[in-house]
DSSP file (Angstrom, degrees, kcal/mol; ACC not computed):
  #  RESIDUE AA STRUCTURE BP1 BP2  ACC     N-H-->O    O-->H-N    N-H-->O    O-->H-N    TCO  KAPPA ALPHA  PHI   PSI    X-CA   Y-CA   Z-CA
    1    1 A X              0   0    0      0, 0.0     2,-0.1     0, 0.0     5,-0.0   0.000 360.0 360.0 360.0 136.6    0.0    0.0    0.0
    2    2 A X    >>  -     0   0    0      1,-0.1     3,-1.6    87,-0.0     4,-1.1  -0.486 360.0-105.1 -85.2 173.7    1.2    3.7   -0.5
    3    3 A X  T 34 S+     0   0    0      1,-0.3    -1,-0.1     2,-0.2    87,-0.1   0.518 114.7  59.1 -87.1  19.6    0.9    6.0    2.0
    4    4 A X  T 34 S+     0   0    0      1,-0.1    -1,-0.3    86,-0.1    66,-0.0   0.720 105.7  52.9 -95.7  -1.4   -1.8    7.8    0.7
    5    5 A X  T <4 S+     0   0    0     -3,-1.6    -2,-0.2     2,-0.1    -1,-0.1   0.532  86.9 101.9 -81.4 -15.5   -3.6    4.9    0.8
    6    6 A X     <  -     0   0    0     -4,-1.1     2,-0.2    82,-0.1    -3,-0.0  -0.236  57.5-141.4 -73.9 151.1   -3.1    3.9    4.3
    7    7 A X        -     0   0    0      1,-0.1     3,-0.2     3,-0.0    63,-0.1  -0.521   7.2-148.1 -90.5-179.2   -5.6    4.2    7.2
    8    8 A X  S    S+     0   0    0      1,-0.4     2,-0.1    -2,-0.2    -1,-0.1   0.310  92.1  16.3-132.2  16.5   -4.1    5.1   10.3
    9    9 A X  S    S-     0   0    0     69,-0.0     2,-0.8    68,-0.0    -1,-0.4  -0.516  77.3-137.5-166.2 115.4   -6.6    3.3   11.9
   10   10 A X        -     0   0    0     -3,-0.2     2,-6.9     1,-0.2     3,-0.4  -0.777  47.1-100.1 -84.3 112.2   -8.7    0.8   10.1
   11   11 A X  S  > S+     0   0    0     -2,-0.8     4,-2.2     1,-0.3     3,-0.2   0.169  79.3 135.6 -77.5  13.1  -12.4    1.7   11.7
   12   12 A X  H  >  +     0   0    0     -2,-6.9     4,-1.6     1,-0.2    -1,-0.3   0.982  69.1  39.4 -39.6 -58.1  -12.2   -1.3   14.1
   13   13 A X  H  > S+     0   0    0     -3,-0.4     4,-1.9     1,-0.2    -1,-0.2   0.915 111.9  55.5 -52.4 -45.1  -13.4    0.4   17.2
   14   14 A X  H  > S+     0   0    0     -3,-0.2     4,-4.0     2,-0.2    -1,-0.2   0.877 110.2  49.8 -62.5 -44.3  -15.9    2.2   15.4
   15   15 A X  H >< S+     0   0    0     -4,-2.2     3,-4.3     1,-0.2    -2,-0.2   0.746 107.9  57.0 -23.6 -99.1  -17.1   -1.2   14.2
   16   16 A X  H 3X S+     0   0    0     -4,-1.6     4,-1.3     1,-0.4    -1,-0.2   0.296 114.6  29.1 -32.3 -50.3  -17.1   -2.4   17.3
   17   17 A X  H 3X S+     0   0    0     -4,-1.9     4,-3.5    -5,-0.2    -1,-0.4   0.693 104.7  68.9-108.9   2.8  -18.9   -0.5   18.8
   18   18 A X  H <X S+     0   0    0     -3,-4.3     4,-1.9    -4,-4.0    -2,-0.2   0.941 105.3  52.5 -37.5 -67.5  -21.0    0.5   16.2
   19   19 A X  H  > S+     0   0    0      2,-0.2     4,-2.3     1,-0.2     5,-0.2   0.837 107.9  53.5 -45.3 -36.6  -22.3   -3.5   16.5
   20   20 A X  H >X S+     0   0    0     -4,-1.3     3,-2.2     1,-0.2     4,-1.5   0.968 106.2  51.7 -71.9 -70.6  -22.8   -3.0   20.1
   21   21 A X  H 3X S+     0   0    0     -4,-3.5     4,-2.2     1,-0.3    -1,-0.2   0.707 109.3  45.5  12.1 -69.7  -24.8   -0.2   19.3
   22   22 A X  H 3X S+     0   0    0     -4,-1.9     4,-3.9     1,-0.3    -1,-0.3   0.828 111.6  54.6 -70.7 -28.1  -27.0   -2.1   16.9
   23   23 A X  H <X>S+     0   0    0     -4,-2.3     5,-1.8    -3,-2.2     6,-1.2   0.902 109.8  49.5 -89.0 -33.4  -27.4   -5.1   19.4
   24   24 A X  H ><5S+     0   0    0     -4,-1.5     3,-0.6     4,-0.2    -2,-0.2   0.949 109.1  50.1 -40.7 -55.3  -28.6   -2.6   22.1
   25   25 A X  H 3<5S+     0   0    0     -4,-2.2    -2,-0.2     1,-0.2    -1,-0.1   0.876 105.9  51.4 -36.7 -63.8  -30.8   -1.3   20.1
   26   26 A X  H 3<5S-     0   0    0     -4,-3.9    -1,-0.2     1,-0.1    -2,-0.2   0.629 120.7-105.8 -56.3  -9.8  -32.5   -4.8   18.8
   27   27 A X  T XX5S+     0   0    0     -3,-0.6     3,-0.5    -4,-0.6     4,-0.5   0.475  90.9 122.4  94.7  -4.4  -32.7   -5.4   22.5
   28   28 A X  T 34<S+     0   0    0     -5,-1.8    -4,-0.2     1,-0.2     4,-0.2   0.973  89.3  20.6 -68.9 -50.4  -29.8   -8.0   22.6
   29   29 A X  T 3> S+     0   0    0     -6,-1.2     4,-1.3    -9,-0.2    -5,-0.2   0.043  97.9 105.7-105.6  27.1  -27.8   -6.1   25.2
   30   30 A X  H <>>S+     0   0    0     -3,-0.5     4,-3.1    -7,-0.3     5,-0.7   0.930  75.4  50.6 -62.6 -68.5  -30.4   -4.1   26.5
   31   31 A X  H  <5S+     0   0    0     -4,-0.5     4,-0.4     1,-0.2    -1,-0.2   0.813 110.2  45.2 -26.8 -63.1  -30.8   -5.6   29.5
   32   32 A X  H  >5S+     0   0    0     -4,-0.2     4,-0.7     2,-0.1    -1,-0.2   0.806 120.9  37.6 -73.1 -33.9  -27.2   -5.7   30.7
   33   33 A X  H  <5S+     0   0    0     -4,-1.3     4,-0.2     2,-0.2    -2,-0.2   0.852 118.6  48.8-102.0 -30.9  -26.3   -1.9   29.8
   34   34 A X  T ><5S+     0   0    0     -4,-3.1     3,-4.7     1,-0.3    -3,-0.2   0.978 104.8  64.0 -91.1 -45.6  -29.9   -0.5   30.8
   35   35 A X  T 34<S+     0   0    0     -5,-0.7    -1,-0.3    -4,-0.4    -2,-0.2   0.851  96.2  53.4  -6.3 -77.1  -29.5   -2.6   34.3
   36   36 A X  T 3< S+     0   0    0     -4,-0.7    -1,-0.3     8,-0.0     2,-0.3   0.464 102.4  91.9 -68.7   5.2  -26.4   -0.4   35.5
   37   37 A X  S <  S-     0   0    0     -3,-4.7     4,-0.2     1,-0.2     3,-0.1  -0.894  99.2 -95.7 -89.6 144.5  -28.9    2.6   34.8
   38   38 A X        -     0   0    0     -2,-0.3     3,-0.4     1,-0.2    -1,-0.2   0.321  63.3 -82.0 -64.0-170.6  -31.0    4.1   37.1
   39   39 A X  S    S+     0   0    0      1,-0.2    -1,-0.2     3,-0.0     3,-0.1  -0.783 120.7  14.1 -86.0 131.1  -35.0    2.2   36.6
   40   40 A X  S    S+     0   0    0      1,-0.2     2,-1.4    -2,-0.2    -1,-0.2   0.439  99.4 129.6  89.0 -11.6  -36.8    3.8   33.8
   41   41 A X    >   -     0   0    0     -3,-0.4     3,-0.5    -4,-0.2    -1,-0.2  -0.445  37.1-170.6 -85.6  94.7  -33.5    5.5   32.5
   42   42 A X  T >   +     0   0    0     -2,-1.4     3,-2.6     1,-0.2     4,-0.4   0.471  46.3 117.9 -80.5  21.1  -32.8    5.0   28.8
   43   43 A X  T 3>  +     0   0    0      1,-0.3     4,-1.5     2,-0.2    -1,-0.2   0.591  69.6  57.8 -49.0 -23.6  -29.6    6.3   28.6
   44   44 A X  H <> S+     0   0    0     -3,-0.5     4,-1.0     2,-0.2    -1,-0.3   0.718 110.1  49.9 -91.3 -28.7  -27.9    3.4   27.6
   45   45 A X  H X> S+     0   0    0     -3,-2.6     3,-2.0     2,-0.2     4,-1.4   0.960 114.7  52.6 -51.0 -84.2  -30.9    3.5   24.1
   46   46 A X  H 3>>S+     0   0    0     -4,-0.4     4,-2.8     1,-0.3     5,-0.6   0.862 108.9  42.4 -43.4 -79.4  -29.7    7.0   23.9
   47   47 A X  H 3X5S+     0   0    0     -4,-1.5     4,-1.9     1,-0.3    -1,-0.3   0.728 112.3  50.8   5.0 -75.0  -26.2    6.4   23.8
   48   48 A X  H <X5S+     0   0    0     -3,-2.0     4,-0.5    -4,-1.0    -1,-0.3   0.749 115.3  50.4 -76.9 -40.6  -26.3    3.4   21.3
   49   49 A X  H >X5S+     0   0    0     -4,-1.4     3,-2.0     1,-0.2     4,-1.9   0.962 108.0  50.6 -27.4 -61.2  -28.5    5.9   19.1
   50   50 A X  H 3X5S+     0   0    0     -4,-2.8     4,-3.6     1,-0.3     5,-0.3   0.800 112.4  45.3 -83.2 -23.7  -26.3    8.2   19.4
   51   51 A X  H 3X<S+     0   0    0     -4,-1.9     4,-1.1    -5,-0.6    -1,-0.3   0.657 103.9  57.0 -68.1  -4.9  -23.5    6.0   18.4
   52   52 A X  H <X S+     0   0    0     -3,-2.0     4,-2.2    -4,-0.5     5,-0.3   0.615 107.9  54.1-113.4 -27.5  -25.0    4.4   15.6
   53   53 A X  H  X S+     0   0    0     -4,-1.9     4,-2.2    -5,-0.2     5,-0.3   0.940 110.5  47.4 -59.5 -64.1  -25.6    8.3   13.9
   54   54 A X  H  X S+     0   0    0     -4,-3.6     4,-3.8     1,-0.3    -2,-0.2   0.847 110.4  48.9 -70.6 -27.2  -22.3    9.0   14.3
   55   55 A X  H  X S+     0   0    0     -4,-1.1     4,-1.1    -5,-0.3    -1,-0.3   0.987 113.5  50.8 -62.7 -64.7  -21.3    5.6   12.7
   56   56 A X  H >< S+     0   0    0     -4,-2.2     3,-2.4     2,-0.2    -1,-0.2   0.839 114.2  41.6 -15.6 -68.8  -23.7    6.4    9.8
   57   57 A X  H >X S+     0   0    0     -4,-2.2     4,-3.1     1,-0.4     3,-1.9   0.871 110.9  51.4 -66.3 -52.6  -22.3    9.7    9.2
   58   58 A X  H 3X S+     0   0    0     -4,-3.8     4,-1.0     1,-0.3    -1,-0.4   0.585 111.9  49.5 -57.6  -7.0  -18.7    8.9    9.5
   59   59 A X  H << S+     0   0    0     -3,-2.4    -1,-0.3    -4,-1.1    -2,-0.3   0.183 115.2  47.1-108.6  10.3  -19.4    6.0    6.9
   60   60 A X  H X> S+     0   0    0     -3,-1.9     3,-2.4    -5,-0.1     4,-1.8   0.738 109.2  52.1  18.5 -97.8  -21.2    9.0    4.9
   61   61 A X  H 3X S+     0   0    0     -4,-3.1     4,-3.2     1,-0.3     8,-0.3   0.879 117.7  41.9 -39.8 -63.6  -18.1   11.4    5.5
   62   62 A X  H 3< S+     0   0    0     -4,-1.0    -1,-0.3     2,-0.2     4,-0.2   0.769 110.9  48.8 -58.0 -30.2  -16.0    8.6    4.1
   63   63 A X  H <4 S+     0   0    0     -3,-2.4     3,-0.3    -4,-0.1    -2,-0.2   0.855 125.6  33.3 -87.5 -38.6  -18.0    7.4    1.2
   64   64 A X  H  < S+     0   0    0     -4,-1.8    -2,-0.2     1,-0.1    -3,-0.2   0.819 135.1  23.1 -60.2 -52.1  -18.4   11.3    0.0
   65   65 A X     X  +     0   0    0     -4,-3.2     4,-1.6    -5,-0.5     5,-0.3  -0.277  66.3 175.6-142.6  66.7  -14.9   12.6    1.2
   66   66 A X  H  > S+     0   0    0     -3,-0.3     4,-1.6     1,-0.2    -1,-0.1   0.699  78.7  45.0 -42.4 -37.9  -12.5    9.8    1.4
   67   67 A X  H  > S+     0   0    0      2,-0.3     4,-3.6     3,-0.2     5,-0.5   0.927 112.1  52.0 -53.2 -68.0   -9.4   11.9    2.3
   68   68 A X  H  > S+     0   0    0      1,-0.3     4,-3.5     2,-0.2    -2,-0.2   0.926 112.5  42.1 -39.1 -54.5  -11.1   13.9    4.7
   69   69 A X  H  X S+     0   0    0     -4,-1.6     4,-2.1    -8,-0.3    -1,-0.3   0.724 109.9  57.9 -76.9 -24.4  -12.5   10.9    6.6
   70   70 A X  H  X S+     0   0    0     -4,-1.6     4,-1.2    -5,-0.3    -1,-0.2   0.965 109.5  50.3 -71.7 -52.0   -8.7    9.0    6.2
   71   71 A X  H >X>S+     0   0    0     -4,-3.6     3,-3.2     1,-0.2     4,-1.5   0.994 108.9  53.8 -47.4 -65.5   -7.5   12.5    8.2
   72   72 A X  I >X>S+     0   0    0     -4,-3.5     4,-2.3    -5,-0.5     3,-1.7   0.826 106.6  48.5 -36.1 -63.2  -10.3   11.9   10.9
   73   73 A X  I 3<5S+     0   0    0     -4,-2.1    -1,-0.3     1,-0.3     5,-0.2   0.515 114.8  47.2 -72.6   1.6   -9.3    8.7   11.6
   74   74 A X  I <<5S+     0   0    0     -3,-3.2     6,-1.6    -4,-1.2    -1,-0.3   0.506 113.8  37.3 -57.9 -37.1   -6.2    9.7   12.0
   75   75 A X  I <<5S+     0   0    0     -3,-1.7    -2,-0.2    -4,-1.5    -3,-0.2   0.510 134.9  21.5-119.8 -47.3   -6.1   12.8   14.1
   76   76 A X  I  <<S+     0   0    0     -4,-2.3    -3,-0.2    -5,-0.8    -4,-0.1   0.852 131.2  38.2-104.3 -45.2   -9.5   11.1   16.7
   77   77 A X  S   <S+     0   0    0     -5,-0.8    -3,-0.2     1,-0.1    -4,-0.1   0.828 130.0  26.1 -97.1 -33.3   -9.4    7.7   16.2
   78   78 A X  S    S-     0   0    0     -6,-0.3    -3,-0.2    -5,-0.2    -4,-0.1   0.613  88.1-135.1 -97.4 -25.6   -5.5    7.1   16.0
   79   79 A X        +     0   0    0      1,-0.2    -4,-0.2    -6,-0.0    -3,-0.2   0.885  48.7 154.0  89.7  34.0   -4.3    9.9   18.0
   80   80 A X        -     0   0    0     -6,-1.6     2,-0.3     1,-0.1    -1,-0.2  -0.277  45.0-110.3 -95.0 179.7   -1.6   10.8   15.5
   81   81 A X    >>  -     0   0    0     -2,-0.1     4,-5.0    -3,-0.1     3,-0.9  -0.763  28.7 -98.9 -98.0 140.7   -0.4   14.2   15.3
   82   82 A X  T 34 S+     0   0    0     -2,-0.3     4,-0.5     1,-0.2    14,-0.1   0.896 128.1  41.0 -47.8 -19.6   -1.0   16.8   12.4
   83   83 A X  T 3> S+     0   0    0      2,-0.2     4,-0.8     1,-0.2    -1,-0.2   0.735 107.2  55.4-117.3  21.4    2.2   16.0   11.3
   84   84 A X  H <> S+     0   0    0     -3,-0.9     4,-2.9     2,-0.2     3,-0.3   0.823 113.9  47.0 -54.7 -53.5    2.3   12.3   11.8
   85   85 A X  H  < S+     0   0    0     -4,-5.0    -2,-0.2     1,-0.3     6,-0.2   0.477 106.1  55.1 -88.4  12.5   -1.0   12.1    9.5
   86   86 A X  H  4>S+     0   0    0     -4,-0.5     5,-0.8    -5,-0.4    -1,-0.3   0.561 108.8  47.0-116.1   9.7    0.3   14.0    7.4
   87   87 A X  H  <5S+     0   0    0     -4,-0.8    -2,-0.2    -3,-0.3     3,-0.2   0.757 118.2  42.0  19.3 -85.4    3.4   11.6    7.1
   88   88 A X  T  <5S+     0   0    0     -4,-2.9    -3,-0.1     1,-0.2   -82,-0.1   0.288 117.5  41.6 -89.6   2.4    1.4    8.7    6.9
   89   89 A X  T   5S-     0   0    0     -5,-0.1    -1,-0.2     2,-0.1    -3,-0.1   0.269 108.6-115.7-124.7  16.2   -1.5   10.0    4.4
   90   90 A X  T   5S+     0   0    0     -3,-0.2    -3,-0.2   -87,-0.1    -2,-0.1   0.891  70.9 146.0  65.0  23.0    1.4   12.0    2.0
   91   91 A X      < -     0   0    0     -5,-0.8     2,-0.4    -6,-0.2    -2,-0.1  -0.164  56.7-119.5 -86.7-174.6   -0.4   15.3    3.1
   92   92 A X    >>  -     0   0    0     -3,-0.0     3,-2.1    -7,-0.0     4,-1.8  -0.891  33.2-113.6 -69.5 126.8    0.9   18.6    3.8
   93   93 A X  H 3> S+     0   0    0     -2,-0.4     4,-1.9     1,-0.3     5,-0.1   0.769 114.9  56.2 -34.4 -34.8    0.2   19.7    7.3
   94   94 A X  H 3> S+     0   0    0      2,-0.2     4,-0.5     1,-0.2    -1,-0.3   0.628 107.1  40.0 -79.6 -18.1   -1.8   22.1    6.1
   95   95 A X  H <> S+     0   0    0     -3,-2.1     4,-3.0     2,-0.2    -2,-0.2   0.654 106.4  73.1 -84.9 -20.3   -4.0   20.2    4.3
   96   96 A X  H  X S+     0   0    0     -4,-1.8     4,-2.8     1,-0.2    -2,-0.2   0.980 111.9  27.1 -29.0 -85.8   -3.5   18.0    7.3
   97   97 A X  H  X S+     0   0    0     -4,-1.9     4,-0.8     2,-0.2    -1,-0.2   0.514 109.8  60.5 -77.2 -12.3   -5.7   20.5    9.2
   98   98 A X  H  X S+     0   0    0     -4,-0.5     4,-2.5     2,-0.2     5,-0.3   0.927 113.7  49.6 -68.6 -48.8   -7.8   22.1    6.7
   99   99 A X  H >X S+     0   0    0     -4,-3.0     4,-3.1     1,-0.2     3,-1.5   0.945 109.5  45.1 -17.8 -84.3   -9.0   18.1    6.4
  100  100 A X  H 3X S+     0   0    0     -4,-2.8     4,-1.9     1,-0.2     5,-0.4   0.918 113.1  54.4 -62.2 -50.2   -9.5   17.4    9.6
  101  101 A X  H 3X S+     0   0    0     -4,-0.8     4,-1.1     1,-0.2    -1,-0.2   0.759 107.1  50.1 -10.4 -53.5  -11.5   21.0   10.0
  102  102 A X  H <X S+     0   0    0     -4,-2.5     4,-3.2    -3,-1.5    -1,-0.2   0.838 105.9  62.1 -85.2 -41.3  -13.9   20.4    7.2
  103  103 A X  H  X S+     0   0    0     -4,-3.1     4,-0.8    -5,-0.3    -2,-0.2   0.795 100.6  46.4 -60.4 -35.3  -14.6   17.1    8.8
  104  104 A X  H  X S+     0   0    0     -4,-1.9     4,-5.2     2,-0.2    -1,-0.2   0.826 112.4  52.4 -74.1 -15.9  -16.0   18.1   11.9
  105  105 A X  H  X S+     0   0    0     -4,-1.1     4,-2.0    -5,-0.4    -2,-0.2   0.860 106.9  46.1 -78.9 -25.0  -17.9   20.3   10.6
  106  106 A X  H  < S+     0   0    0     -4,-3.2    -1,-0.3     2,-0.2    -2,-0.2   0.836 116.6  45.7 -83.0  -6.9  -19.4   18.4    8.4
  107  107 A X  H >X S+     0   0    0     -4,-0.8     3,-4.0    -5,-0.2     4,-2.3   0.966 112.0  54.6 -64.3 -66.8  -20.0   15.6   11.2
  108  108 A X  H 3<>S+     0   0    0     -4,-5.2     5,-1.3     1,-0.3     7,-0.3   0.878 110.4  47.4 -42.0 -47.5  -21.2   18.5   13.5
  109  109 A X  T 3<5S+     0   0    0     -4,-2.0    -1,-0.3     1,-0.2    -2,-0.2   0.530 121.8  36.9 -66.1  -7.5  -23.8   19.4   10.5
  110  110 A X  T <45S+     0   0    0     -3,-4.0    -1,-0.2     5,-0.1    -2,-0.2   0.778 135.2  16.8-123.1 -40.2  -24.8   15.8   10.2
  111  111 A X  T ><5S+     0   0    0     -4,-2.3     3,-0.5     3,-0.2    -3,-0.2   0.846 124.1  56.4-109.1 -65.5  -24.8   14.4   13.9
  112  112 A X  T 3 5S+     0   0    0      1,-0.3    -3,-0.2    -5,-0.2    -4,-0.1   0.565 107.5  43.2 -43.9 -18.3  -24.9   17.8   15.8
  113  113 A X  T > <S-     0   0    0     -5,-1.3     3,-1.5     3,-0.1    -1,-0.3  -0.336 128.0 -94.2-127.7  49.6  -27.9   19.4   14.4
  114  114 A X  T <  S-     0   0    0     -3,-0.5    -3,-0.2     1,-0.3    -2,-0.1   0.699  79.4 -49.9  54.4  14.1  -29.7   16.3   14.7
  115  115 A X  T 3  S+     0   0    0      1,-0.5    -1,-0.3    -7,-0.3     2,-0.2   0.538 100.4 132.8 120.0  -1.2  -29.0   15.0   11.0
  116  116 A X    <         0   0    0     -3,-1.5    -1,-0.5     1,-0.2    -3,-0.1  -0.686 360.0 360.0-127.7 141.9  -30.0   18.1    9.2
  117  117 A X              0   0    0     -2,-0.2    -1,-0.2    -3,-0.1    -7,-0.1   0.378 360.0 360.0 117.3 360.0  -28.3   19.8    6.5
C-alpha cells in the first residue's frame, strides 16, 4: 500500500462498537447496559442511538470525502499528530488541518444538528 492509501486506523473500534450499538438497540444487550442505569432510565438506548448516527455519518463522510475521513481517523481515532498524519496519508500539514476542519464540521452538520443539513 502507498501512503496515501493507508488508514491510520482501520475503523475497528468504530465497528465495534457500532455492532454494540445495533445489538442494544435490537434489545440483545439491552438488558445488561440499561440494568447499570438508574429504573426507567434509557440512557444506555440514547447512547447506542447516538452511536449508531455518528457511525452512519462517519461512513457518509468517508463514502463522500474519502481523504477527509482518512484525516479523521487519523487525528481522533489514531491519535496521530497533524504531522504524523500528514506523514502517513502523504499530506501537507496544512492540508492535514484544513481536512480534519472540514470534517468536523461536516460531522457537527450531520450528527450535531440532529441529521439536518
Amino acid at each position: 500500500m502507498t501512503g496515501g492509501e493507508t488508514h491510520c486506523l482501520e475503523r475497528e473500534l468504530p465497528v465495534v462498537l457500532a455492532g454494540a450499538a445495533r445489538d442494544v438497540v435490537a434489545g440483545d444487550l439491552e438488558g445488561r447496559l440499561v440494568a447499570a442505569a438508574a429504573p426507567g432510565d434509557s440512557a444506555a438506548l440514547r447512547v447506542a442511538a447516538d452511536l449508531l448516527g455518528l457511525d452512519d455519518a462517519l461512513s457518509e463522510l468517508a463514502g463522500s470525502f474519502p481523504r477527509q475521513a482518512r484525516v479523521l481517523e487519523c487525528r481522533f481515532f489514531g491519535g496521530l499528530s497533524v504531522e504524523e498524519t500528514a506523514a502517513a496519508l502523504e499530506l501537507s500539514p496544512r492540508t492535514v488541518k484544513r481536512d480534519a476542519s472540514f470534517a468536523r464540521a461536516w460531522l457537527y452538520r450531520r450528527v450535531g444538528a440532529g441529521g439536518a443539513g
